[in-house]
N, C-alpha and C positions, 0 to 999 in steps of 0.2 A: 489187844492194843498194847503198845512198849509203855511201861512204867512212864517218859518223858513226854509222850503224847498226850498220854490220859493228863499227867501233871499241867500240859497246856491248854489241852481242852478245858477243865478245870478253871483254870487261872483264869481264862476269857469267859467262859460264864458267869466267874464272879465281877470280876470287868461290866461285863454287860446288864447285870442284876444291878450293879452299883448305879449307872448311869441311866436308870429310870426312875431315880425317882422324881417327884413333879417340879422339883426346884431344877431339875435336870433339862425336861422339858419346857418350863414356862422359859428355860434362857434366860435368868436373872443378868441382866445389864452390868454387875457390877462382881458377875462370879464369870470362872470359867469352866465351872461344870456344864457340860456335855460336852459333845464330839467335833472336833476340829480336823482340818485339812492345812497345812505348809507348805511354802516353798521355802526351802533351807539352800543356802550359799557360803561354802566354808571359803574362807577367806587366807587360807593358812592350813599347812597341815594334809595328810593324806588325802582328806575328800576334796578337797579343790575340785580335782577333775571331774566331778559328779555334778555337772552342771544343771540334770534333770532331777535333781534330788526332793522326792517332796515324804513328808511324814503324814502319818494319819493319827490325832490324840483322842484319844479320851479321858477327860479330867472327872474323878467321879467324886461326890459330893462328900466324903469321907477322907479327902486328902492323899487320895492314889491316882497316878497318874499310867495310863499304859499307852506306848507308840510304836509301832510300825512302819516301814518303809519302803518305798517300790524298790528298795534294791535290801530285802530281805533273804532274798534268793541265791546271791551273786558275789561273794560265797552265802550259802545255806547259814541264816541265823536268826533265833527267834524274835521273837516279838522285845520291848525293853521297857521296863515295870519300874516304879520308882513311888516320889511323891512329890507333894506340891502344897506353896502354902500361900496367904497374903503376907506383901511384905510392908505394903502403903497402899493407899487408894488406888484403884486399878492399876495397881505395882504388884505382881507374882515373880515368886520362885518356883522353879521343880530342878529337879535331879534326879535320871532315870539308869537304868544297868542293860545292857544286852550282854548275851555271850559272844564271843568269836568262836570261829571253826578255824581247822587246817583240813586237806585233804590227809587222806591215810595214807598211808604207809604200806607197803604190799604186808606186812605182816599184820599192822593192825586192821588191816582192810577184812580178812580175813573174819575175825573173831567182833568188827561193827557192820551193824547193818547202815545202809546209805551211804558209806566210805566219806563221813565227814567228821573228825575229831574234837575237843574239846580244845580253845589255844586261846585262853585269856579271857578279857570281857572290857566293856568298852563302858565309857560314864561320860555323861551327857549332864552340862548344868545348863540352865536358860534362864536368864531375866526376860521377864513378859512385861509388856507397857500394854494394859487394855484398851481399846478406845473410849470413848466416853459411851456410845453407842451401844457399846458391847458385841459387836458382832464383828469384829478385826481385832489383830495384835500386831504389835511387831516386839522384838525379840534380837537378844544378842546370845549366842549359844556358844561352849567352848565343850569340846568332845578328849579326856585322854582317855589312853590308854592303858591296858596293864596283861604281860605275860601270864602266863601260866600260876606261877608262884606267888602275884599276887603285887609284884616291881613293876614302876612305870618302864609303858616301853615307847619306842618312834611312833609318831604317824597325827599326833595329835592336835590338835588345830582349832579354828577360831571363827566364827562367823556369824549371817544375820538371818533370819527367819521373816516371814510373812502368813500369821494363820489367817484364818474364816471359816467362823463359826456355818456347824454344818444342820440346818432346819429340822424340825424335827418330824417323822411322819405323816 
């Protein structure tokens, strides 16, 4: 298995270990520990046109948050790990990182396997309003971004979210 794999697989196991524990599954009302589903609508900014965009979180009870998305694939980019805190009564913060890819290069294609590059990385912050209920949110999210070197680049943008909380086995 390639060192970044394993390092993934890894990371999602601890992910997973984290969000069992029983505060995880009783779905405390007033946390947002366990696993959520979104629909994200950037309002501004490069993702606009991603109209089907939905995330998948898990808030784990230790203040790490990890999310995914159906368009993970498109370019090839991993999962985006962060954390999360209370900011006021079912008022949350988090701030999550993904990497970006570029395609290779015919020379780097060469010497990478799955001809997709390292080009920056992307940061996600979201204010979360809980419901009282605890089992919805909504959410104002702003995504930039940042080249290689570490400088903001284009593309970054503005928008509103809708989770629901996702039942537990």
């Amino acid at each position: 298995m390639r060192p970044i794999a394993l390092l993934r697989f890894a990371l999602t196991l601890l992910a997973a270990a984290a969000c069992t524990s029983p505060r995880a599954e009783t779905g405390s009302s007033r946390s947002l520990v366990g696993a959520w589903t979104s629909k994200v609508e950037f309002r501004s900014g490069a993702l606009t046109s991603y109209q089907d965009l939905e995330f998948m979180l898990a808030f784990a009870d230790g203040g790490t948050v990890t999310e995914s998305s159906n368009y993970d694939a498109a370019p090839p980019v991993p999962p985006a790990y962060g954390t999360w805190r209370e900011v006021g009564p079912n008022r949350f913060r988090a701030r999550y990182e993904f990497f970006l890819t570029r395609a290779a290069t015919a020379d780097e294609e060469e010497r990478a396997s799955g001809g997709w590059m390292p080009n920056g990385r992307g940061v996600l912050a979201e204010e979360i309003d809980l419901a009282p209920d605890g089992r919805s949110f909504t959410s104002t999210i702003r995504c930039d971004f940042f080249d290689a070197a570490g400088k903001p680049a284009d593309g970054g943008g503005s928008g509103v979210a809708r989770g629901t909380r996702q039942p537990p086995p």
